[in-house]
C-alpha atoms as an extended CHARMM CRD file, in Angstrom:
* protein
*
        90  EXT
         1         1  UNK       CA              0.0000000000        0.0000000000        0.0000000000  PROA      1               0.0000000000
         2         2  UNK       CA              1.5840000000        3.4240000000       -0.9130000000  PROA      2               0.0000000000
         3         3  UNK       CA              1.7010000000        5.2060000000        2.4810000000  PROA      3               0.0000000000
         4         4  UNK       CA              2.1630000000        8.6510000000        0.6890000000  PROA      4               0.0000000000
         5         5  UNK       CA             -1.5950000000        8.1930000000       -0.2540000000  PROA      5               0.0000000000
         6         6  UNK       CA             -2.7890000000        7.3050000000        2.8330000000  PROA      6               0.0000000000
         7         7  UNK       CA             -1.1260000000       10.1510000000        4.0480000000  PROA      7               0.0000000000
         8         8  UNK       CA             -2.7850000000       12.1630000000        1.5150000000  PROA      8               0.0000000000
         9         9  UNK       CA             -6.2860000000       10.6790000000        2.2660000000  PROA      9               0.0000000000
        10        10  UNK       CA             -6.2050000000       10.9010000000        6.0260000000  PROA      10              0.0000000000
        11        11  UNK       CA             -5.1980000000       14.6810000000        5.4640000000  PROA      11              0.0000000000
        12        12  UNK       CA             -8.4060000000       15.0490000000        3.0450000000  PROA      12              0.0000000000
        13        13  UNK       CA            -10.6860000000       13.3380000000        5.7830000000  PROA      13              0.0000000000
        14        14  UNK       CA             -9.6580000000       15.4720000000        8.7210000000  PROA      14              0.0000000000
        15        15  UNK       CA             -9.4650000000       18.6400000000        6.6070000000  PROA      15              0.0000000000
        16        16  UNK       CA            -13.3500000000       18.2160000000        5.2950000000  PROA      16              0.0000000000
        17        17  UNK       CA            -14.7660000000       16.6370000000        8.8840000000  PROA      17              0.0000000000
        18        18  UNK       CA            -13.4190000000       19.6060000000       10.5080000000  PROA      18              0.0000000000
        19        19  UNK       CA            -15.0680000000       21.9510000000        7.9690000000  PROA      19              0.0000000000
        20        20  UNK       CA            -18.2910000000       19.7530000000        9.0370000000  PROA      20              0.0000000000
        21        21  UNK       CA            -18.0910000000       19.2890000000       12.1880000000  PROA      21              0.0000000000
        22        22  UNK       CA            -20.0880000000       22.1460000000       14.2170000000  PROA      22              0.0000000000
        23        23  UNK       CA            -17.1690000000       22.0180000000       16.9960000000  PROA      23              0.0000000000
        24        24  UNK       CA            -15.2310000000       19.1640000000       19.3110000000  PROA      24              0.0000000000
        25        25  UNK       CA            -16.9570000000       16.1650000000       19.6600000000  PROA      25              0.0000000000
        26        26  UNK       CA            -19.6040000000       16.2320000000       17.0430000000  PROA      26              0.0000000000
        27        27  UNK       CA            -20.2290000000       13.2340000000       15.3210000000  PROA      27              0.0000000000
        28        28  UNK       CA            -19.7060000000       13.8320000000       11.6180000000  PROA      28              0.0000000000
        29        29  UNK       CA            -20.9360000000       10.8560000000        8.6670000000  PROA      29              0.0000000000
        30        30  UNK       CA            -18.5310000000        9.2270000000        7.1590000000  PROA      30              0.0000000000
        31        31  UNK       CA            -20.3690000000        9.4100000000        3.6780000000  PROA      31              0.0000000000
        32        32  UNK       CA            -20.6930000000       12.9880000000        3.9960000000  PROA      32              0.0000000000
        33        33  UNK       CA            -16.6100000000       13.4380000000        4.0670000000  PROA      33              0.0000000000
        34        34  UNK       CA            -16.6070000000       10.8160000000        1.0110000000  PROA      34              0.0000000000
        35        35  UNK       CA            -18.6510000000       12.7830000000       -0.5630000000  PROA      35              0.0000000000
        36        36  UNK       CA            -16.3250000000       15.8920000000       -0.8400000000  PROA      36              0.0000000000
        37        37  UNK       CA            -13.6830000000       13.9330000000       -2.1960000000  PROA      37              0.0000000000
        38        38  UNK       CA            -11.8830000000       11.4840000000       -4.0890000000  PROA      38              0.0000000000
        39        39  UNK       CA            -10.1610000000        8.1420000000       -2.8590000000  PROA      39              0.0000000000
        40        40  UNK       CA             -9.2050000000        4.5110000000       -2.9710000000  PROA      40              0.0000000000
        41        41  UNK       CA            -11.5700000000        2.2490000000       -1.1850000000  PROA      41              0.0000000000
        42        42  UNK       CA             -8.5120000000        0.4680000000        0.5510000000  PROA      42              0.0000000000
        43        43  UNK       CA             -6.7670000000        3.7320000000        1.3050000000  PROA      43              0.0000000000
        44        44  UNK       CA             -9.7200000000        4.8940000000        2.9280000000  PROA      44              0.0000000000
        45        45  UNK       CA            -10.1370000000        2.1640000000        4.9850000000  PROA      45              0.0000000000
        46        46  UNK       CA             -6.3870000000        2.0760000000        5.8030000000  PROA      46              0.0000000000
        47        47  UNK       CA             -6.1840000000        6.5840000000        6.3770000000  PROA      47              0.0000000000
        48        48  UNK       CA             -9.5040000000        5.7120000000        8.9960000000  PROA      48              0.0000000000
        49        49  UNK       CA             -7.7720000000        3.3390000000       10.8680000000  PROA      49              0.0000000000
        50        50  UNK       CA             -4.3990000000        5.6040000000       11.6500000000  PROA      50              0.0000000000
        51        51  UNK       CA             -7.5870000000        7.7510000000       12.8470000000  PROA      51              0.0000000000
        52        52  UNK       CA             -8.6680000000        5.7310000000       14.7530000000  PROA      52              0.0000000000
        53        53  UNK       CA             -5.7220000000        4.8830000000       16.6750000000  PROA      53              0.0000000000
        54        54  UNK       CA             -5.2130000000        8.5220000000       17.4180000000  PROA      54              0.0000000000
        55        55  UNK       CA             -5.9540000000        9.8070000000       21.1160000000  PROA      55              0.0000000000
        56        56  UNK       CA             -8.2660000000       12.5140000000       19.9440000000  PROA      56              0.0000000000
        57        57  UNK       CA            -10.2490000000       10.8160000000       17.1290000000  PROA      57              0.0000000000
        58        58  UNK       CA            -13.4210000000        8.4820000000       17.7070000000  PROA      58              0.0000000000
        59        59  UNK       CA            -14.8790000000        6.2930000000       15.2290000000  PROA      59              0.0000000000
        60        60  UNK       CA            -18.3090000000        4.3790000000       15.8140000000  PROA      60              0.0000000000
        61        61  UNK       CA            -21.2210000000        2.5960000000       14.3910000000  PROA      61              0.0000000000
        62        62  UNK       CA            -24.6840000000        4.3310000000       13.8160000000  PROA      62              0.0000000000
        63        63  UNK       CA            -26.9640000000        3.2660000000       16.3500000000  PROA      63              0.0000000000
        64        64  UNK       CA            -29.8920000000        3.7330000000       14.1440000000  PROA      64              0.0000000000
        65        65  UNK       CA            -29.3090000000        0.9610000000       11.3320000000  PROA      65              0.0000000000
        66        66  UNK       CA            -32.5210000000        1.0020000000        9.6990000000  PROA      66              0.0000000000
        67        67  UNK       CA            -31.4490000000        4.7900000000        9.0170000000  PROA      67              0.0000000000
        68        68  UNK       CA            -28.4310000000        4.4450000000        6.7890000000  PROA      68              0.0000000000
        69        69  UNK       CA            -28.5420000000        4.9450000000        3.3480000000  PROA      69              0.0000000000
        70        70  UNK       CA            -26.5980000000        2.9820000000        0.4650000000  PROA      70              0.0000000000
        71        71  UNK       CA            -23.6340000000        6.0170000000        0.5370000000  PROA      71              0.0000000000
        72        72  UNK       CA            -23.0910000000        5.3230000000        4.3500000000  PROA      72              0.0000000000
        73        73  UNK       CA            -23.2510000000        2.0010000000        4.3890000000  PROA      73              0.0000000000
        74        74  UNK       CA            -20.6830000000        2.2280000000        1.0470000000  PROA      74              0.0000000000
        75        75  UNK       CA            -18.3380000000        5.0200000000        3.3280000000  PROA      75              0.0000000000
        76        76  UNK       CA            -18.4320000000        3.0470000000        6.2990000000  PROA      76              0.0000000000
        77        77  UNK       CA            -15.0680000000        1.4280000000        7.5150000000  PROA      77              0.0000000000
        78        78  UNK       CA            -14.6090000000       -1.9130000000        9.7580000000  PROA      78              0.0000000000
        79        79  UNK       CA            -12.5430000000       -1.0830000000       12.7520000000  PROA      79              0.0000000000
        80        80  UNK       CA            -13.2240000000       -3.3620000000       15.7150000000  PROA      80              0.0000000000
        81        81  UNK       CA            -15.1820000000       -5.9810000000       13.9510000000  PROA      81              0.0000000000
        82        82  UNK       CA            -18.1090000000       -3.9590000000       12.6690000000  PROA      82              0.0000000000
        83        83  UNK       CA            -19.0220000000       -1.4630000000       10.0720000000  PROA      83              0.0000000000
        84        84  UNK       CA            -18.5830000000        2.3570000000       11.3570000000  PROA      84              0.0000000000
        85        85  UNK       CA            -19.9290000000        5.5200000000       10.4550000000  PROA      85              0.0000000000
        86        86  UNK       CA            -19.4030000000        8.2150000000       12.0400000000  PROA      86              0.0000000000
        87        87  UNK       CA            -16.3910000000       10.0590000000       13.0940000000  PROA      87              0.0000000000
        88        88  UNK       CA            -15.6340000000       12.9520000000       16.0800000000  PROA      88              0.0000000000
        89        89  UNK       CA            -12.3870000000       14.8380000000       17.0230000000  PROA      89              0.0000000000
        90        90  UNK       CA            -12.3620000000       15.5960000000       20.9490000000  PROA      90              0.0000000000
C-alpha cells in the first residue's frame, strides 16, 4: 500500500470533517466526508484506521441501522469488527 496516499487521504478526511463538524466532539458521517472527495476504497479504509488509533479521534457505528442509506453504508469502515460511520475529534 503506498503510504504517501494514505497520508494524503487521512489529510483530506480530517481537513473536510473539521469543515463539518459544528465544533469538538460532534459526530460527523462518514459518507458525507466521502462525498467531498476522491479516494481509494482500501486507502480509505487504511487513512480511517491511523484515525482511529489517534488519542483525539473516535470512530463508531450508527446506532440507528434502519437509518443508513446505500452512501453510508458504502463510506463506512470496519474497525473493531463492525461497520462504522461516524467520526468525532475531541
Amino acid at each position: 500500500m503506498d503510504a504517501s496516499k494514505v497520508i494524503k487521504t487521512k489529510t483530506q478526511i480530517v481537513r473536510i470533517g473539521q469543515q463539518l463538524s459544528r465544533g469538538y466532539g460532534d459526530w460527523v458521517r462518514l459518507a458525507d466526508i466521502a462525498d467531498r472527495m476522491d479516494y481509494e476504497p482500501p486507502i480509505w479504509e487504511a487513512a480511517f484506521r491511523e484515525l482511529a488509533r489517534e488519542r483525539n479521534v473516535s470512530v463508531m457505528p450508527d446506532e440507528n441501522q434502519m437509518g443508513l442509506t446505500q452512501e453510508d453504508r458504502w463510506a463506512a469502515v470496519t474497525i473493531g469488527g463492525g461497520p462504522n460511520h461516524l467520526i468525532a475529534w475531541f
